[in-house]
C-alpha positions, 0 to 999 in steps of 0.5 A: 593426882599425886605423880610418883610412887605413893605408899600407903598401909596395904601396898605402893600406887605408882602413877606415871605421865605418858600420853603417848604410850602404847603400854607401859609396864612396872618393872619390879626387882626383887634383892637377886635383881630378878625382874618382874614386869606389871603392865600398867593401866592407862587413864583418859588424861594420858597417866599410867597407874598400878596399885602394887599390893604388898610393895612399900619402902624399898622396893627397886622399880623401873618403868619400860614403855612402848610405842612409836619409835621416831626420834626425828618425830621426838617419839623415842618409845623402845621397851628395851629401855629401862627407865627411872620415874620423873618422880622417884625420890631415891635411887639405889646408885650413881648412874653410869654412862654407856653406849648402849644406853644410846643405841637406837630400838632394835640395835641395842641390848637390854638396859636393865643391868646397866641402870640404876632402879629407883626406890620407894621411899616414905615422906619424911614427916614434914619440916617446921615451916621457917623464914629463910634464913639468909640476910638479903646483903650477906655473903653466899657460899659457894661449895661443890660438895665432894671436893670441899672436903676431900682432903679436909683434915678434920673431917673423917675419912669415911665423911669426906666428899658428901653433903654430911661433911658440911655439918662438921663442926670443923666446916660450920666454925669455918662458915662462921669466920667468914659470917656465911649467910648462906651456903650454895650447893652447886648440884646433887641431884642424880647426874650421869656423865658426858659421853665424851668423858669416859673414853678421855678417862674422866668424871662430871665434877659439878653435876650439871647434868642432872637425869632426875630432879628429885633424887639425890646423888647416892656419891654426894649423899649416901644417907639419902634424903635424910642426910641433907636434911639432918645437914640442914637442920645443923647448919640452921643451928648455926644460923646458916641457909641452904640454896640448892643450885637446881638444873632445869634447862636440860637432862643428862639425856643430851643430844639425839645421839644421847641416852635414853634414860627417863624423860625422853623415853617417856614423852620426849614431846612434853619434856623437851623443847623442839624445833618445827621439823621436829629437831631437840632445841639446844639453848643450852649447849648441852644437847637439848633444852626442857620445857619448862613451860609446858604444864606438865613440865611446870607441875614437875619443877613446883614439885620438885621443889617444893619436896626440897623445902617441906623434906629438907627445909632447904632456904631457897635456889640457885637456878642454872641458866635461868632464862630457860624458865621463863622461855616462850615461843617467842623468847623469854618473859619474865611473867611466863607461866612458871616465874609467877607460879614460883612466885605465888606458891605458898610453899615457895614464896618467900624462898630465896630465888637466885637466877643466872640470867643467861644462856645460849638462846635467843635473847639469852642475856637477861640481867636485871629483867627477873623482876622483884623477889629475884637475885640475880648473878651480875657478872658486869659487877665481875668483868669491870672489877677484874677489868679495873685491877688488871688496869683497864683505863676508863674503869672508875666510874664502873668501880664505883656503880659496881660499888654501890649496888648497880643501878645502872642495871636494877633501878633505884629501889632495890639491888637484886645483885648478887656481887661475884669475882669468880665463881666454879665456872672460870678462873679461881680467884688466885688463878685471875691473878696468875695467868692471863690464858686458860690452860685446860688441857687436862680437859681433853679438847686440845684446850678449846673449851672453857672462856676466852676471855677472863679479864685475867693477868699474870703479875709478869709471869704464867702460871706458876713462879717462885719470883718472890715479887710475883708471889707478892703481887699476885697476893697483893692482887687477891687481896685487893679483889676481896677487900672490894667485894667484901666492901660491896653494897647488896649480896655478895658471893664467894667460891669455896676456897677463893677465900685462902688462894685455892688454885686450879692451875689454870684450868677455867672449866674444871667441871670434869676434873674430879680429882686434885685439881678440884679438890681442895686443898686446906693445907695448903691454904695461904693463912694469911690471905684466909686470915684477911678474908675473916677480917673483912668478913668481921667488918662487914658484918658490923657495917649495916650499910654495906649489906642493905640493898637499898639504893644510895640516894642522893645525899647519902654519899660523897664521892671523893678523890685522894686530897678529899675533894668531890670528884670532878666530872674531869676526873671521873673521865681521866682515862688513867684514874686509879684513885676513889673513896667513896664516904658514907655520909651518916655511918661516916665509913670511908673507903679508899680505892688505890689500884695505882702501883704507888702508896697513897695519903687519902685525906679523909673527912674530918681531917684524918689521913689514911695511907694506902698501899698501892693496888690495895684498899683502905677502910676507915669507920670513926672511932675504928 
């Protein structure tokens, strides 16, 4: 049975899960926003169906839906709720966070004239099914839709902030100077904000809070549907793929003081995970935790996706808190129900998977465990490259696994990493470089929240300078972080903006900053930096051996020291040593790592020598 509002020639047939209901009612809203209420007939499996002659494409509609009410029983039945199907694929504007949305039954008004209704909208004619189009070692791009082109320059005013911007000609010639793989749309899905947010004045910038998984955001994507859709045909053109980062370990509906908005309202019991006595699990920190193996809840997530691939013809997901989908009863596992269907759906199969293998559950740290098909964000790849340019002692022998592809992590066959320094939640790039203290007090919570730790340093001075010799140490810096990750074995990732110096001033949790701290800023951009950046991207698209994702084995490298001698395994335990080349023996590539405060002659093999400046790297390729 197809879920959701299906249009045909005489009228729409909404279909809607509530085993639990006593009566569910169609709500339709006529162009004055006059509602008119169907009661819904029940079927013996727990749906709600009304065939609604006469309604098609553009019609508003909401649900309402009555019965017990005990939250702490996970039953939030209360008709003065409006709701927005699971399903619907449009809605007709942002969702706006109010009190009332949370008031419990009886002490609350009418929600209607506060929610956004749904739209029926017509399945777009089925995109031309393609191999994803992404190289397995290439670069991800990591891009928050609305403050990527804020304050671009070339892209039109009205343009600027939504999906449509980053089919520009002015953005995809920017993609290509970075050899771009593929770009990661952090969400766009339909969210609402925090409560907390909007009496500190403040707005959700990212998206992580998502209400429906269908529906796009009408801020991001104005056009609907058919924006992103025509975004990634023309990103495709340009031989670049689209992962979208999906938010399936949780709603916008939160905690049992949150809003009751669509799930909750109509089978909080299916949708959300529980404890024993009845309380929201929140593996998460963010109030409660979906189910996503429950069948009812796994068929909404194939769904959901699957619409994104045959709609949009997007090239695979990013998937927030990843261990949330293969949570059990008794922790995670990787062959739950949900992983393996992803994975044997024909529409899915060869997507590109990425997961963020952590959250806050019980056995929430999962990296390397996604098994094969999977990439996976390594953040040991990123807090021992911070640690070793900061200057950690004892790092070397770090460096050089991170280097290569992590095996100490995903085995001998292939990388599933994905390399990464930074990423939207942390530090920027420049900011590691410039404070060693996250400083979010734009935040509104007395600077408690966002990381502690970031494996970060200053150059001598917090924050911002204009000690020319901090300046150029903090450049230096970056410099050299992007030479290693540029020149890392397997799947890399860059944020939007790391690329040329974007700076948050400080803030590492930036997520409710919808404004210049965020946005980005291209003219003022530091050219020079962006300028190395499109040189290490031009080099790595012509070294096959940095991008393959197979694991080195023996024989295929040298590890090498300054004087071009094996490493040593004294060396490598030196708890001081800054200094490695790591030589690929058949291309004859060679690169020199200098993380000391001095220049350096490494000598090559084959009798060359290469000096490197201090904390930096050099790269040799013979006949380059």
């Amino acid at each position: 049975m197809i879920l959701g509002p299906v249009v045909s020639e005489g009228g729409t047939r909404f279909s809607v899960w509530s085993p639990e209901a006593a009566q569910l009612w169609l709500c339709l809203f006529d162009a004055a926003g006059r509602e008119s209420r169907l009661p819904m007939l029940r079927d013996s499996d727990g749906c709600w169906h009304l065939e609604v002659a006469g309604a098609g494409v553009g019609m508003c509609y909401g649900l309402r839906a009555d019965g017990p009410y005990d939250p702490a029983s996970g039953l939030w039945f209360d008709p003065d709720k409006l709701l927005i199907d699971p399903y619907v694929q449009a809605i007709d504007r942002p969702f706006r966070y109010d009190p009332a949305l949370a008031a419990p039954r009886g002490e609350g008004r009418d929600t209607a004239a506060l929610m956004p209704r749904g739209v029926v909208t017509a399945a777009l004619p089925p995109v031309e099914a393609a191999p994803p189009r992404f190289d397995p070692g290439g670069l991800i791009y990591e891009v928050q839709v609305r403050g990527f082109t804020m304050l671009h320059p070339d892209v039109p005013e009205a343009q600027r902030g939504t999906i449509a911007a980053l089919a520009h000609p002015a953005v995809i010639a920017h993609f290509k100077r970075l050899h771009v793989s593929a770009i990661e749309l952090m969400p766009i899905n339909a969210w609402i904000d925090e409560r907390h947010l909007g009496p500190l004045g403040l707005s959700n910038a990212w998206g992580y809070n998502p209400v429906n998984y269908f529906a796009l955001d009408p801020r991001l994507a104005p056009g609907g549907l058919a924006e992103l859709r025509t975004t990634v045909a023309a990103l495709h053109d340009a031989g670049i793929g689209v992962i979208l980062d999906m938010v399936y370990n949780h709603d916008g509906e939160s905690d049992a003081l949150g809003p009751t908005l669509s799930l909750r309202g109509l089978d909080a019991r299916s949708y959300f995970r529980h404890e024993p006595d009845g309380r929201l699990i929140n593996d998460t920190g963010t109030g409660n935790s979906i189910a996503c193996n429950h069948p009812v809840v796994r068929r909404l997530i194939l769904d959901s996706l699957r619409h994104f691939v045959t709609q949009a013809g997007v090239d695979g997901f990013r998937f927030d808190l990843g261990p949330a989908l293969g949570r059990m009863a008794d922790g995670f596992d990787p062959a739950a129900p949900l992983l393996q269907e992803m994975r044997a759906d024909p529409v899915l199969a060869d997507r590109i998977m990425i997961a963020e293998p952590w959250d806050i559950g019980p056995g929430g740290y999962q990296l390397g465990r996604f098994g094969d098909g999977w990439l996976e964000w390594n953040d040991r790849y990123r807090d021992d490259m911070r640690r070793f340019w900061r200057g950690d002692a004892g790092t070397i022998g770090a460096l050089a696994t991170r280097l290569t592809g992590s095996s100490d992590i995903f085995g001998d066959g292939v990388s599933r990493s994905v390399n990464f320094l930074a990423a939207h939640d942390g530090f920027t790039l420049a900011d590691l470089t410039a404070f060693e203290q996250r400083h979010n007090h734009a935040n509104g919570e007395d600077n408690r929240d966002g990381h502690g730790e970031n494996f970060s340093w200053n150059n001598g001075v917090e924050g911002v300078s204009d000690d020319v010799a901090v300046l150029a140490g903090r450049q230096r810096d970056v410099m050299a972080l992007l030479s290693t990750l540029f020149c890392s074995r397997g799947a890399i990732m860059l944020t939007a903006g790391d690329e040329f110096g974007r700076s948050q001033q400080g803030n590492n949790n930036a997520y409710a900053q919808d404004n210049a701290i965020s946005w980005i800023d291209w003219d003022g951009r530091d050219q020079a930096l962006e300028a190395h950046s499109f040189s290490l991207a031009a080099l790595r698209a012509e070294a096959p051996e940095l991008r393959d994702v197979a694991m080195l084995k023996d024989g295929d490298v040298d590890w090498l020291d300054e004087a071009g001698q094996p490493m040593r395994i004294g060396q490598w335990e030196e708890p001081g040593r800054r200094r490695l080349a790591l030589h690929y023996r058949e291309s004859g590539l060679t690169i020199c790592v200098n993380g000391d405060g001095a220049p350096c002659p490494f000598h090559l093999p084959g009798g060359d020598v290469l000096e490197v400046a201090a904390r930096s790297i050099g790269i040799r390729r013979p006949g380059r």
